[in-house]
C-alpha positions as CSV (number, residue, x, y, z in Angstrom):
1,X,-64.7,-3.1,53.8
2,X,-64.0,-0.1,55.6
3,X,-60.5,1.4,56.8
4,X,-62.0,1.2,60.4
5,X,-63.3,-2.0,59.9
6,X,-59.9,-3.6,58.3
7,X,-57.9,-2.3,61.1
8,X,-60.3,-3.0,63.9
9,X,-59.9,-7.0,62.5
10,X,-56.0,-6.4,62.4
11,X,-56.0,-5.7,66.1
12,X,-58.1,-8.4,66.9
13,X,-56.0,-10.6,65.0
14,X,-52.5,-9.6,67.2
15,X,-54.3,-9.9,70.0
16,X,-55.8,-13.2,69.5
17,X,-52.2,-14.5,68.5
18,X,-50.3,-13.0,71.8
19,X,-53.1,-14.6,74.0
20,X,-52.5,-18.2,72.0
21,X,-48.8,-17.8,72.1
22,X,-48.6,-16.2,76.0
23,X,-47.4,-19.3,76.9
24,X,-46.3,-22.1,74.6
25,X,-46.8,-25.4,76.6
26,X,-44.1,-27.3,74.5
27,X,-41.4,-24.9,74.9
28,X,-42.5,-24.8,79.1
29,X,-41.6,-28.5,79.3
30,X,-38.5,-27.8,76.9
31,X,-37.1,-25.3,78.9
32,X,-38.1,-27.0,82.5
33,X,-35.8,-30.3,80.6
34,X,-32.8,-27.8,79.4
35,X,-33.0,-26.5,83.4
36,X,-32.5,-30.3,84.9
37,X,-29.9,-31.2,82.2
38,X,-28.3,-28.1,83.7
39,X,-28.8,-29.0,86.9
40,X,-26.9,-32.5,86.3
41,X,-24.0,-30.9,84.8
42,X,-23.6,-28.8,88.2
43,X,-24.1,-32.6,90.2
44,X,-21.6,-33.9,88.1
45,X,-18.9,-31.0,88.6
46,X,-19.5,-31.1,92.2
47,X,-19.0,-35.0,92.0
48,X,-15.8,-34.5,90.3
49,X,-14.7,-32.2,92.3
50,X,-15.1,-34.4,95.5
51,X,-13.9,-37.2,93.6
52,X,-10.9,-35.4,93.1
53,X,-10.4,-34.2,96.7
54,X,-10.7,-37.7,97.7
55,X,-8.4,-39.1,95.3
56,X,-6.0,-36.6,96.9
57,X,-6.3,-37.8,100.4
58,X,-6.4,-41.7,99.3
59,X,-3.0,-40.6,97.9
60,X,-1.5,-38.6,100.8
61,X,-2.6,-41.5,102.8
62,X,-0.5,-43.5,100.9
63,X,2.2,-41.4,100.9
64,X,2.4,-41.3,104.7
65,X,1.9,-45.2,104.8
66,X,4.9,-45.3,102.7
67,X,7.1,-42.9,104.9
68,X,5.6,-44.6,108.1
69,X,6.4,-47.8,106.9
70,X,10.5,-46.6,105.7
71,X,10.7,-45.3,109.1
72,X,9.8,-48.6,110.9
73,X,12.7,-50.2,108.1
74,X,15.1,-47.4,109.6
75,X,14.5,-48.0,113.5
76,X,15.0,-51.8,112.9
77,X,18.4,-51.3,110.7
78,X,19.6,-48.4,113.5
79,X,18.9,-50.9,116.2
80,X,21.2,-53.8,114.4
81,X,23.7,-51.1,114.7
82,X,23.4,-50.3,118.2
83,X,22.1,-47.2,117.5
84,X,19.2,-46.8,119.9
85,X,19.0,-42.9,119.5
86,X,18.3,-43.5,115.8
87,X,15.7,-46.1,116.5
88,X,13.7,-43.7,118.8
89,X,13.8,-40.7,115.9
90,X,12.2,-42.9,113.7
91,X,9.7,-44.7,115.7
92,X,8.7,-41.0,116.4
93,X,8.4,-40.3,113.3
94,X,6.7,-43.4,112.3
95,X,4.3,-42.0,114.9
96,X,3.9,-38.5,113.2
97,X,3.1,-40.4,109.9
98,X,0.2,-43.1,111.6
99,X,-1.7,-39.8,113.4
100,X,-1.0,-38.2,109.8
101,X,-2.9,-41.1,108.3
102,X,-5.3,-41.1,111.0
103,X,-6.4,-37.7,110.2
104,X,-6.2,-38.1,106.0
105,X,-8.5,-41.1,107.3
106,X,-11.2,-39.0,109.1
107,X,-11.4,-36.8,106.3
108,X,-11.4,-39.1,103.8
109,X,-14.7,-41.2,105.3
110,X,-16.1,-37.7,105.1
111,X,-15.3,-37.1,101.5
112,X,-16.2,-40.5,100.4
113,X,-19.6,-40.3,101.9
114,X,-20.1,-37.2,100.1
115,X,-19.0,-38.3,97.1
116,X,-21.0,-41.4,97.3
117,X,-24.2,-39.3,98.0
118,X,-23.4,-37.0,95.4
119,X,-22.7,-40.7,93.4
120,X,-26.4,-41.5,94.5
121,X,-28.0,-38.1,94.1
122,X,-26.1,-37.8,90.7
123,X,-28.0,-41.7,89.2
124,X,-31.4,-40.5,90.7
125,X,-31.5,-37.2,88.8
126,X,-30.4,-39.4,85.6
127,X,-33.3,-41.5,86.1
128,X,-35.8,-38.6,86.9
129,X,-34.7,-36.3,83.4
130,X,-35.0,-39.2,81.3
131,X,-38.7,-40.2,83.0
132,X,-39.2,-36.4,82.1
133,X,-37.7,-36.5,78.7
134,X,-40.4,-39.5,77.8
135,X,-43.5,-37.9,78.9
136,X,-42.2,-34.5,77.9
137,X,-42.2,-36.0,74.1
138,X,-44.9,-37.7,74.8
139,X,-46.9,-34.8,76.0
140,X,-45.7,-32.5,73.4
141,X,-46.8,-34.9,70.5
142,X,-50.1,-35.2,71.9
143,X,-50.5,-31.3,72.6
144,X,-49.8,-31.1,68.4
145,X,-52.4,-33.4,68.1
146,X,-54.6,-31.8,70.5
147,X,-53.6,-28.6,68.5
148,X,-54.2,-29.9,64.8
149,X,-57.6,-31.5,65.7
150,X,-58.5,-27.8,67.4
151,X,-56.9,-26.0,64.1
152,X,-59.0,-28.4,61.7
153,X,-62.4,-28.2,63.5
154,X,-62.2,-24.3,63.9
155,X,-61.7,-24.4,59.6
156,X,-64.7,-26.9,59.6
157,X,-66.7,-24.5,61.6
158,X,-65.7,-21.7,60.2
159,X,-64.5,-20.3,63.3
160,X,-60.7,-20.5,62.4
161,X,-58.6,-17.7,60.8
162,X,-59.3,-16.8,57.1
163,X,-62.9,-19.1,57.4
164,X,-65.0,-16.3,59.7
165,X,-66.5,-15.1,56.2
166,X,-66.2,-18.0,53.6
167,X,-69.7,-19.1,54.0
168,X,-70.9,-15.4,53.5
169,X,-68.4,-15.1,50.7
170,X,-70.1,-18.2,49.6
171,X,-73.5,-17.5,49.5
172,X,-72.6,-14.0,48.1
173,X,-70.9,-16.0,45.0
174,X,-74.2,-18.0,44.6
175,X,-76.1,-15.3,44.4
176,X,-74.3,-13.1,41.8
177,X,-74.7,-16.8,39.8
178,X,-77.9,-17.0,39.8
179,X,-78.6,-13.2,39.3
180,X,-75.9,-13.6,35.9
181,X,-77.6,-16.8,34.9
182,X,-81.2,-15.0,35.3
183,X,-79.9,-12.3,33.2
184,X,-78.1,-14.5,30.8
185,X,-82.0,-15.7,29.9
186,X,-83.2,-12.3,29.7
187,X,-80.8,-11.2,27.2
188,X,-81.4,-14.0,25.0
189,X,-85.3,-13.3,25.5
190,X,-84.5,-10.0,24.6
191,X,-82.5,-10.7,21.6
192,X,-84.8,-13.0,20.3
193,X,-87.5,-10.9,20.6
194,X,-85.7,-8.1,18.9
195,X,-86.0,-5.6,21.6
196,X,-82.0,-5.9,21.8
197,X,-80.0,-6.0,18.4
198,X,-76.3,-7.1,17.4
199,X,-74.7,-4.4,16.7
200,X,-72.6,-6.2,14.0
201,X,-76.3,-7.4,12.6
202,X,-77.8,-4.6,9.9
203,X,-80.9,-6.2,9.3
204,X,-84.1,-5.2,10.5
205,X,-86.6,-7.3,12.6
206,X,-88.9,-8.6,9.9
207,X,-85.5,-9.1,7.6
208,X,-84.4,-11.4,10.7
209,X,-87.5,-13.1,10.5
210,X,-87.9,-13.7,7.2
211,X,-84.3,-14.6,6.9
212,X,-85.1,-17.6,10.1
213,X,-88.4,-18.7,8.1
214,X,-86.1,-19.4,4.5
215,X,-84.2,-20.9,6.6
216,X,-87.0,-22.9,8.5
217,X,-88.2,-24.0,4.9
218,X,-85.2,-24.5,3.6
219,X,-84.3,-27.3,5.8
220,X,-88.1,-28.6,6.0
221,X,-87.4,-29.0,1.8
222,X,-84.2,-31.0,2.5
223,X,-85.7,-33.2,4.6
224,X,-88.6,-33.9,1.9
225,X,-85.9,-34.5,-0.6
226,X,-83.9,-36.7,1.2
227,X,-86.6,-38.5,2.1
228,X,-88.2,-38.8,-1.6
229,X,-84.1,-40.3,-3.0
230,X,-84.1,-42.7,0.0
231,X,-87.3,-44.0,-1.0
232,X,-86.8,-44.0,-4.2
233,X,-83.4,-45.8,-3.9
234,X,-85.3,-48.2,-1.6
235,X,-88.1,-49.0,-4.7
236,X,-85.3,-49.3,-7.2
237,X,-83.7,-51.9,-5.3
238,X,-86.5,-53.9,-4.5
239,X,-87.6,-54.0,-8.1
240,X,-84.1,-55.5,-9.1
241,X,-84.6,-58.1,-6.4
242,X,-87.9,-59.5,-7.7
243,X,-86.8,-59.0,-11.7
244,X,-84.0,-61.5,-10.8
């Protein structure tokens, strides 16, 4: 392979991996679920915040309920004592305390229905991130799927990374087999018909074959012997047989 070659596939290579990972599906819906859990968090400060405003009125309220109500006690004890000027101080301020209330009232009906759309607003959004959260899993786990079924039939194809040149590298390796084996065959040919010697073997070619016909003969004489005590052996017994 050439330089140009190896570094023309290295480029493609980058390229092809920023164009898969331009934008990672999974990690969309992860970040669109981290953005709506962050979302709630601002709901629920905002919620306690209201909350706590109208906890503050509800108790103001009740603190000018309690004053109004000490300053009716007051007028009725100054009137048992003939004290009419007394009476009339505290009835007026029994008065400022009720328009006191009145106004902690106003704006406590407007914090409370705030609160209780924020209350509202607040359960909704719960209910929306977890209907998220299910089909982001559940979309994410098929996308892998979708992904490891792509991955595996671009190996079986030969199409994925590392497999664009297995089946050349293949047939490449099945020919240099059959070229060794073909050879393998020649050399033998050639050994055994001499043209090629072994370089640890001195003798000449008719030595060689003179040595392979003793050898021939050698082993056809065996076989004539063996054959010659086995029938023998064979007669011998036979005889014994019948004598008895």
């Amino acid at each position: 392979m050439s330089i140009f070659k190896h570094a023309a596939e290295i480029l493609e290579g980058k390229v092809n991996h920023f164009l898969d990972n331009a934008e990672d599906p999974g990690e969309s819906l992860d970040l669109s679920y981290e953005k709506m859990i962050t979302n709630l968090q601002d709901t629920k400060r905002h919620l306690a915040d209201v909350v706590t405003e109208r906890v503050s009125l509800e108790n103001q309220m009740a603190q000018a309920q309690k004053a109004a109500d000490k300053a009716d006690a007051d007028a009725r004890m100054a009137l048992g004592a003939n004290r009419e000027d007394l009476a009339r101080a505290e009835l007026a301020q029994k008065q400022s305390e009720l328009q006191k209330i009145a106004s902690l009232k106003e704006a406590h009906d407007t914090v409370a229905a705030q609160a209780q759309k924020l209350i509202d607003y607040e359960s909704k959004l719960q209910d929306h991130i977890e209907q998220f959260r299910t089909q982001k899993e559940i979309t994410k786990s098929e996308l892998t799927a979708a992904q490891a079924e792509v991955k595996v039939s671009q190996s079986l194809t030969g199409i994925g990374k590392g497999m664009d040149g297995a089946g050349e590298a293949m047939r490449r390796a099945q020919d240099r087999t059959q070229h060794m084996a073909a050879k393998a065959v020649a050399m033998d040919g050639l050994m055994e018909s001499g043209a090629l010697n072994d370089p640890l073997d001195s003798r000449s070619q008719t030595e060689k074959e003179l040595d392979k016909v003793r050898a021939t003969s050698g082993v056809d004489d065996d076989l004539a012997r063996l054959k010659a005590e086995m029938a023998k052996n064979k007669g011998t017994s036979e005889g014994g047989i019948t004598g008895s």
